[in-house]
C-alpha positions as CSV (number, residue, x, y, z in Angstrom):
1,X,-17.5,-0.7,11.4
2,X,-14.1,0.5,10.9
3,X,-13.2,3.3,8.3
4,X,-9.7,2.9,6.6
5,X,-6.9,5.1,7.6
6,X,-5.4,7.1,4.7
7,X,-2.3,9.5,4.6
8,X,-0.7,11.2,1.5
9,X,2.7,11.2,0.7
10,X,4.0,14.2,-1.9
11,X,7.5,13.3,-3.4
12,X,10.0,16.0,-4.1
13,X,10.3,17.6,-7.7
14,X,12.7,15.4,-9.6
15,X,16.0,16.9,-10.8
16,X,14.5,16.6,-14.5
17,X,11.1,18.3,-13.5
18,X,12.9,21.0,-12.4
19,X,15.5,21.7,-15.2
20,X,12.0,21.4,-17.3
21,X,10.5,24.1,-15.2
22,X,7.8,22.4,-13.7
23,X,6.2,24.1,-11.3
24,X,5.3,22.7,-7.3
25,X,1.0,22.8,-7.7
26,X,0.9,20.5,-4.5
27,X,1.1,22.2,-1.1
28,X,0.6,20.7,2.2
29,X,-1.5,23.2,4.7
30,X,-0.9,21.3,7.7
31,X,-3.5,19.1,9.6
32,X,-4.1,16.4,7.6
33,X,-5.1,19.0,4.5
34,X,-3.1,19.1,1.3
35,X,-4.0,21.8,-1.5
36,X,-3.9,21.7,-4.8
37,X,-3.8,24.8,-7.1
38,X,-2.6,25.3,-10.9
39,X,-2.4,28.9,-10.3
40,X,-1.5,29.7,-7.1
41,X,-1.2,28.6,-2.9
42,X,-5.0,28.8,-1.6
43,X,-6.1,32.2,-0.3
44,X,-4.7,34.0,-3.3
45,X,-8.8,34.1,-5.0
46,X,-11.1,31.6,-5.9
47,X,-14.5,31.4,-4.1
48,X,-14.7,27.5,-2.9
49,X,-17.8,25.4,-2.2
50,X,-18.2,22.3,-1.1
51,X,-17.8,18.9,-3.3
52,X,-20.1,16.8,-0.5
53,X,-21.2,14.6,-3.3
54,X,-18.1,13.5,-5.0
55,X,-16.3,13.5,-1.7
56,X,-16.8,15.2,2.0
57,X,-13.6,15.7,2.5
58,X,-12.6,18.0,-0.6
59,X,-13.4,21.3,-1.6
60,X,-12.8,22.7,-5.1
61,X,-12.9,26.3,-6.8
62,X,-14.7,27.3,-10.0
63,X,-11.7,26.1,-11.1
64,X,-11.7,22.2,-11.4
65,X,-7.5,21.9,-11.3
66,X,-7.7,24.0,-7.7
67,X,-8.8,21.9,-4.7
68,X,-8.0,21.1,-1.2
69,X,-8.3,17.8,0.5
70,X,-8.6,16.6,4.1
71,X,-6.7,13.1,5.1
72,X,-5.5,11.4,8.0
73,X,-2.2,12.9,7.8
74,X,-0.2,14.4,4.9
75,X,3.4,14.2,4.2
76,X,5.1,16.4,2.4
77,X,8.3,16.3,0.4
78,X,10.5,17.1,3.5
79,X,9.1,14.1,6.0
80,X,11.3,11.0,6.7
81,X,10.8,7.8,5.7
82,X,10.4,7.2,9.8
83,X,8.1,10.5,9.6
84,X,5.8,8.6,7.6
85,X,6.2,5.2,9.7
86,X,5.2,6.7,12.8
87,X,2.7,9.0,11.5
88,X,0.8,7.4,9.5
89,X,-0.3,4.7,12.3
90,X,1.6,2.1,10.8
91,X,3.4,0.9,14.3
92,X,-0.5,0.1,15.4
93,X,-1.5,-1.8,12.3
94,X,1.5,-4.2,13.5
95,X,0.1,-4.6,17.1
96,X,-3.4,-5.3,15.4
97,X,-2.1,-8.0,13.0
98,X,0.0,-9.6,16.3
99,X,-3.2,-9.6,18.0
100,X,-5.2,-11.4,15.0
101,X,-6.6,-9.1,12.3
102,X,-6.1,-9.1,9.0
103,X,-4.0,-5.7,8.5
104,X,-3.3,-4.5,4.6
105,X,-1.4,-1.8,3.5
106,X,-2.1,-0.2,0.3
107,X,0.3,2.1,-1.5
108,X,-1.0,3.8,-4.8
109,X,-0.6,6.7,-7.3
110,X,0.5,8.2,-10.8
111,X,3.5,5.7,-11.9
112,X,7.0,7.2,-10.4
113,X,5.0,8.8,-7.8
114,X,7.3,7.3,-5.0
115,X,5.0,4.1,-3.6
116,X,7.7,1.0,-4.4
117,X,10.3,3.9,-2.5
118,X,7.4,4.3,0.2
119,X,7.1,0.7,1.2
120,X,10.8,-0.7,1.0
121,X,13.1,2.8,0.3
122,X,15.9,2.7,-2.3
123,X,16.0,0.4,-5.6
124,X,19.4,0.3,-5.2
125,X,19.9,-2.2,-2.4
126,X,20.7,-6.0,-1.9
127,X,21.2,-8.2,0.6
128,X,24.5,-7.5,0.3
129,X,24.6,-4.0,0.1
130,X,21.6,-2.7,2.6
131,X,19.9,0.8,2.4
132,X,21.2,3.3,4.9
133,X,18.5,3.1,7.9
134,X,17.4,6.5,7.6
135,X,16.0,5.3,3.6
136,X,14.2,2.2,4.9
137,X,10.8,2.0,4.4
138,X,7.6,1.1,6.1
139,X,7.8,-2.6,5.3
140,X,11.6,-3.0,7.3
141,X,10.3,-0.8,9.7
142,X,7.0,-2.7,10.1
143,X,8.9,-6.4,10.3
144,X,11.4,-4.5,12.9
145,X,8.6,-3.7,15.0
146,X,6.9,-7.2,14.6
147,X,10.0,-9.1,16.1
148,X,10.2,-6.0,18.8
149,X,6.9,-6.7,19.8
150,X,7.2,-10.5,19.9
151,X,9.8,-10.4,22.0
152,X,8.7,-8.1,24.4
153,X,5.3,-9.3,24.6
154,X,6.7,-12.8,25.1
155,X,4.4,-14.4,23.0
156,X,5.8,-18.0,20.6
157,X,5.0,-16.8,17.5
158,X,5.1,-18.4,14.3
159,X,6.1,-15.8,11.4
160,X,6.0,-17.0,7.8
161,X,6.0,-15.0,4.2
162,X,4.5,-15.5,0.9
163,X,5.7,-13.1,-2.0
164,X,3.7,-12.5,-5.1
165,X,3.4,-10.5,-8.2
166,X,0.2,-10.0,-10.7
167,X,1.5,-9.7,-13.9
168,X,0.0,-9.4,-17.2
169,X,-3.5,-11.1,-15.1
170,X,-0.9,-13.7,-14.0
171,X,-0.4,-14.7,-10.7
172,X,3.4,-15.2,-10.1
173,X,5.3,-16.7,-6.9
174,X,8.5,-14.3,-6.2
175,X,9.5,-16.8,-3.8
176,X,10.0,-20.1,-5.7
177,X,13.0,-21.5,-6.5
178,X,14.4,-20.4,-9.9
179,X,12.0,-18.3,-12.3
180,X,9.1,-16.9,-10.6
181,X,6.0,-19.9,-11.6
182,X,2.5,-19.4,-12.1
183,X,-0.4,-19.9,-9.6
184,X,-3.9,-20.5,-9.9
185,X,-6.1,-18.5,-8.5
186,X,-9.1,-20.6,-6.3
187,X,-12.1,-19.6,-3.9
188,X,-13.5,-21.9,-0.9
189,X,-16.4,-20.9,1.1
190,X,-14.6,-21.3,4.1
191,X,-11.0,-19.3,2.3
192,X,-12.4,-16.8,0.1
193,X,-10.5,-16.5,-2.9
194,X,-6.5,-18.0,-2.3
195,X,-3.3,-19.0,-4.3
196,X,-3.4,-22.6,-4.8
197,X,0.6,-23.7,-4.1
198,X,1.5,-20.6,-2.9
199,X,5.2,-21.1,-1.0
200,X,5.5,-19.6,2.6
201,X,8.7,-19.4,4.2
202,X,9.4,-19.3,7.9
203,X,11.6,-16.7,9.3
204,X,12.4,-15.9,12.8
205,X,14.6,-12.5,12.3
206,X,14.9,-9.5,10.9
207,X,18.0,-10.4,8.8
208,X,15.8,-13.5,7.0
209,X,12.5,-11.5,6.4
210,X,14.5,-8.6,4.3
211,X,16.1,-11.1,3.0
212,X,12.6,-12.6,1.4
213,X,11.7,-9.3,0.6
214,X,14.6,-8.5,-1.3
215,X,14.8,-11.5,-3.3
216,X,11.2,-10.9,-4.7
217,X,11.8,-7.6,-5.6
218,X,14.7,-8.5,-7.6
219,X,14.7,-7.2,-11.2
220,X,14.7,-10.8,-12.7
221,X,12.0,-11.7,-10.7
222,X,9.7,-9.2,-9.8
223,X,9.1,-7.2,-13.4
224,X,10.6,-3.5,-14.0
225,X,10.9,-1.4,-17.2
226,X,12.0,2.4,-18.4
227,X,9.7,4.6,-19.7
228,X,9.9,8.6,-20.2
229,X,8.3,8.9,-16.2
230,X,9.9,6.4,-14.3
231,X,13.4,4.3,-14.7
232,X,12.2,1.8,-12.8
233,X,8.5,1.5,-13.3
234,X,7.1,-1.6,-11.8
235,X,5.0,-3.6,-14.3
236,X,3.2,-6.1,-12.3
237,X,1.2,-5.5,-8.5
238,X,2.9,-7.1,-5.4
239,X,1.8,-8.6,-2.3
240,X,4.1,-9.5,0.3
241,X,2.1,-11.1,3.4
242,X,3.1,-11.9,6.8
243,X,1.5,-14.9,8.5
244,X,1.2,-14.6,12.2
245,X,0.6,-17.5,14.2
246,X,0.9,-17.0,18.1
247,X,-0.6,-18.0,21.5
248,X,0.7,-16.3,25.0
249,X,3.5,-18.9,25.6
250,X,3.4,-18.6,29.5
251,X,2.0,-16.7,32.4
252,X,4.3,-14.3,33.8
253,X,6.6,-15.1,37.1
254,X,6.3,-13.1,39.7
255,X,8.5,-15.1,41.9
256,X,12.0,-16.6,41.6
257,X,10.6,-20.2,42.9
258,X,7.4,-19.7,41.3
259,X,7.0,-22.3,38.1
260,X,5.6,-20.8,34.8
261,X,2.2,-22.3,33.9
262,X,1.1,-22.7,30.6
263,X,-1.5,-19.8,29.0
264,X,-4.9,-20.9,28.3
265,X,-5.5,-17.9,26.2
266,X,-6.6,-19.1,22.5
267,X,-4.3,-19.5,19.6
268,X,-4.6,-16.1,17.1
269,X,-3.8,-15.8,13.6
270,X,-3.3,-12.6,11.7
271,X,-1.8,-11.3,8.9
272,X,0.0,-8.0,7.8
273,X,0.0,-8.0,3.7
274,X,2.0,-4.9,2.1
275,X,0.4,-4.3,-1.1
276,X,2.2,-2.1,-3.7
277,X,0.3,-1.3,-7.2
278,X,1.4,-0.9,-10.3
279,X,1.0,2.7,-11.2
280,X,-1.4,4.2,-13.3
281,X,-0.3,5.3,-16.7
282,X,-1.4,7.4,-19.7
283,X,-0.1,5.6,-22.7
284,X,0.5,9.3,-24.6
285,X,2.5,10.3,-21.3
286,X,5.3,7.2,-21.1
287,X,5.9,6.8,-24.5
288,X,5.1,2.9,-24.2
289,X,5.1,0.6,-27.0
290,X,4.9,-2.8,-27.9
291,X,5.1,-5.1,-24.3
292,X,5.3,-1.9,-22.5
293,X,2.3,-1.0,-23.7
294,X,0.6,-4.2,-23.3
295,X,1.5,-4.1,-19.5
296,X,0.0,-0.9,-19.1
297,X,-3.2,-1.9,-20.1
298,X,-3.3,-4.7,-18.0
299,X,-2.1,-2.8,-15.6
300,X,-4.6,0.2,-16.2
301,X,-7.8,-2.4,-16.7
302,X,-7.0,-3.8,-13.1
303,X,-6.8,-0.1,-11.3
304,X,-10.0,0.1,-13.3
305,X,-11.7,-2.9,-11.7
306,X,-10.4,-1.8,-8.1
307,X,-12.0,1.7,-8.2
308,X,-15.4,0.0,-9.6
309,X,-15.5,-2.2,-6.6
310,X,-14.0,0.8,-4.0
311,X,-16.7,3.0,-5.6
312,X,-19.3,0.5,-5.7
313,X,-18.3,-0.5,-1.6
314,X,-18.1,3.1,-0.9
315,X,-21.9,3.5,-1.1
316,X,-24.5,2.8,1.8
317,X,-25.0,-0.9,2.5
318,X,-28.5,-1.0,1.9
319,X,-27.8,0.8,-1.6
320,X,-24.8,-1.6,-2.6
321,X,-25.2,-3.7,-5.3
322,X,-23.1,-6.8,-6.4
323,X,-19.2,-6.0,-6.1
324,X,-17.4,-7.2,-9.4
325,X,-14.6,-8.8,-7.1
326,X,-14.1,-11.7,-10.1
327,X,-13.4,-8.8,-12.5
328,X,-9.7,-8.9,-12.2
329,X,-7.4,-11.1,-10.9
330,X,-6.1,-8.1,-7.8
331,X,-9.2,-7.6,-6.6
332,X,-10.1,-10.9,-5.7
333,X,-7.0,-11.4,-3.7
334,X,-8.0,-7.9,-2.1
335,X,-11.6,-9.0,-1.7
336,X,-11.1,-9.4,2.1
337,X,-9.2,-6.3,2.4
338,X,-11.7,-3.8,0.8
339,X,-15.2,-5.0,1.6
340,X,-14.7,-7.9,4.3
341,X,-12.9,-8.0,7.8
342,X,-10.0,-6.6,7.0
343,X,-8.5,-3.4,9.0
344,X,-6.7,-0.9,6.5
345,X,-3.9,1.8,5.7
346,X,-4.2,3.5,2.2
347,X,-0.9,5.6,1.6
348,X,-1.6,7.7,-1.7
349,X,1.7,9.0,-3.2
350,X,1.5,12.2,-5.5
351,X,3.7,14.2,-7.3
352,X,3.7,18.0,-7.0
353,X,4.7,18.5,-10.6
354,X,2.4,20.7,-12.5
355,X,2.9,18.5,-15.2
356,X,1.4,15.5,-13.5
357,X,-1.4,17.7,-12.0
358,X,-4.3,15.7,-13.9
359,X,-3.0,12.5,-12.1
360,X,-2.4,13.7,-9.2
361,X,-6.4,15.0,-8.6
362,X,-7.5,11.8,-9.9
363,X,-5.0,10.2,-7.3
364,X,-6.5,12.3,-4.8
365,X,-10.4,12.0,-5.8
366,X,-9.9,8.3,-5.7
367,X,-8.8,8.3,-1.8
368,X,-12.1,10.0,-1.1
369,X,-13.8,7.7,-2.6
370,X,-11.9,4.9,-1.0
371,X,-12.2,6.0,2.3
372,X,-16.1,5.8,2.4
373,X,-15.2,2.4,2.9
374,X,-16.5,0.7,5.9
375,X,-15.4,-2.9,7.3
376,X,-16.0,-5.2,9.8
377,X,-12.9,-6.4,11.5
């Protein structure tokens, strides 16, 4: 069994949190173990005992707003976006997908937490005006490191992409021509549960897979709204996957005069899908109304589902009962991902605002849970 890898990211205090007066209640102690306190950095009082039963990793105070938590690794407001790549074992995840496994990368948290920044760096790029390459973001990094690998393990592989969004419990192609369409969503004993018609695009560089990613994420496809947290809240989940198709193309030479012969090693297929959730959102908090509000109960009811099945998968095997996977629309495409044969990063992206401090320990208690987890890759 394989437990998933999890790492924290805390975003920086926003201009408008500071002006406000918010005060930083997330620090980062180093180690893999972030602490968080409403009154004060740990050490200053507060007799701890242990939380073994919600989670093993976390300990919490008399108190229930001052705990500390113990993760993979933790990055705090001052790491790189390349801090975070290499770090978080995100470089390995690539090799394992090139070598056939089916690799996902989760990103989650409190809306405007910094996951959509996280996975693909600045909103404010295009194909024609590119992020600087300090701001780019693990999935660039990750399809830089793909073609790296390709070529210098000199294997023929076949890359392809498929774009998606769930929106409103609607499953949404970011990659068809003109508006995004809707897909239906089927299951095959032999598939699990797919996207029926789902495009996939061939690429061979780095210059056409940004370019896919990019035009899915566009703000007339992929769907984005204001609201008092976040300017550009995403209202739908995405899933960008990357199909990887490859055999060892030849033997290696060692001689000048000596003629390649062809590998008998089998054909491997893996994936590498980059999974970026809608936020979770308090109504009361964003001020939504109308479709705004709409979306964040669909968006909120789906979270919902997820943490019943990660709770419900977190539990012995012998003591599991039936996962809900049909309850929502995201976790059936994630089906494979959380309970099956699927090898996993969960990146869990907090704010350190004391005003988000309720969200941010539910953000937190819900990696615990995830990470009693096991699969079977």
């Amino acid at each position: 069994s394989s437990y998933p890898s999890f790492t924290i990211r805390v975003r920086p205090l926003t201009c408008a949190e500071t002006r406000r007066g918010d005060r930083r209640v997330v620090h980062s102690l180093g180690d893999g173990t972030v602490h968080v306190s409403a009154t004060s950095p740990p050490g200053t009082g507060g007799l701890q005992h242990s939380l073994s039963c919600r989670c093993p990793h976390a300990q919490v105070s008399s108190d229930r707003h001052d705990a500390t938590f113990g993760f993979s690794a933790v990055f705090d407001a001052g790491a790189s976006q390349e801090d975070v790549f290499e770090g978080s074992g995100m470089r390995q995840l690539v090799e394992l997908a090139i070598d056939g496994f089916s690799c996902t990368v989760f990103a989650f948290g409190q809306t405007g937490s910094g996951k959509t920044y996280t996975l693909m760096g600045p909103l404010a790029q295009s194909e024609t005006q590119p992020a600087s390459s300090a701001l780019l973001g693990l999935m660039q990094r990750s399809f830089a490191c793909l073609l790296e690998q390709s070529q210098s393990r000199g294997s023929d592989l076949a890359l392809s992409a498929s774009y998606l969004e769930i929106y409103n419990e609607q499953v949404r192609d970011l990659l068809s021509p003109g508006p995004p369409c809707t897909l239906s969503l089927r299951w095959s004993k032999t598939r699990g549960f797919y996207v029926e018609n789902q495009l996939s695009v061939d690429f061979e560089n780095l210059e056409a897979i940004v370019g896919l990613l990019l035009q899915g994420a566009e703000p007339r496809r992929r769907r984005t709204s204001a609201h008092a947290l976040n300017r550009h809240s995403s209202r739908s989940h995405a899933l960008l996957t990357i199909h990887i198709r490859s055999r060892a193309g030849v033997q290696s030479i060692t001689s000048p005069t000596r003629v390649p012969q062809p590998s008998t090693c089998p054909s491997k297929q893996g994936t590498l899908c980059f999974v970026d959730l809608a936020g979770s959102e308090r109504v009361k908090e964003t001020g939504s109304s109308g479709e705004l509000s709409v979306e964040a109960n669909s968006i909120n009811r789906s979270l919902l589902a997820l943490g019943h099945c990660i709770s419900l998968l977190a539990k012995p095997r012998g003591k599991r009962t039936h996962i809900p996977y049909r309850d929502s629309k995201l976790t059936r495409l994630l089906a494979r991902s959380l309970g099956g044969s699927g090898i996993t990063l969960m990146v869990a992206c907090i704010s350190p605002s004391s005003r988000c401090l309720s969200e941010t320990l539910s953000t937190l208690h819900y990696a615990c849970r995830a990470r009693r987890v096991t699969t079977r890759p």
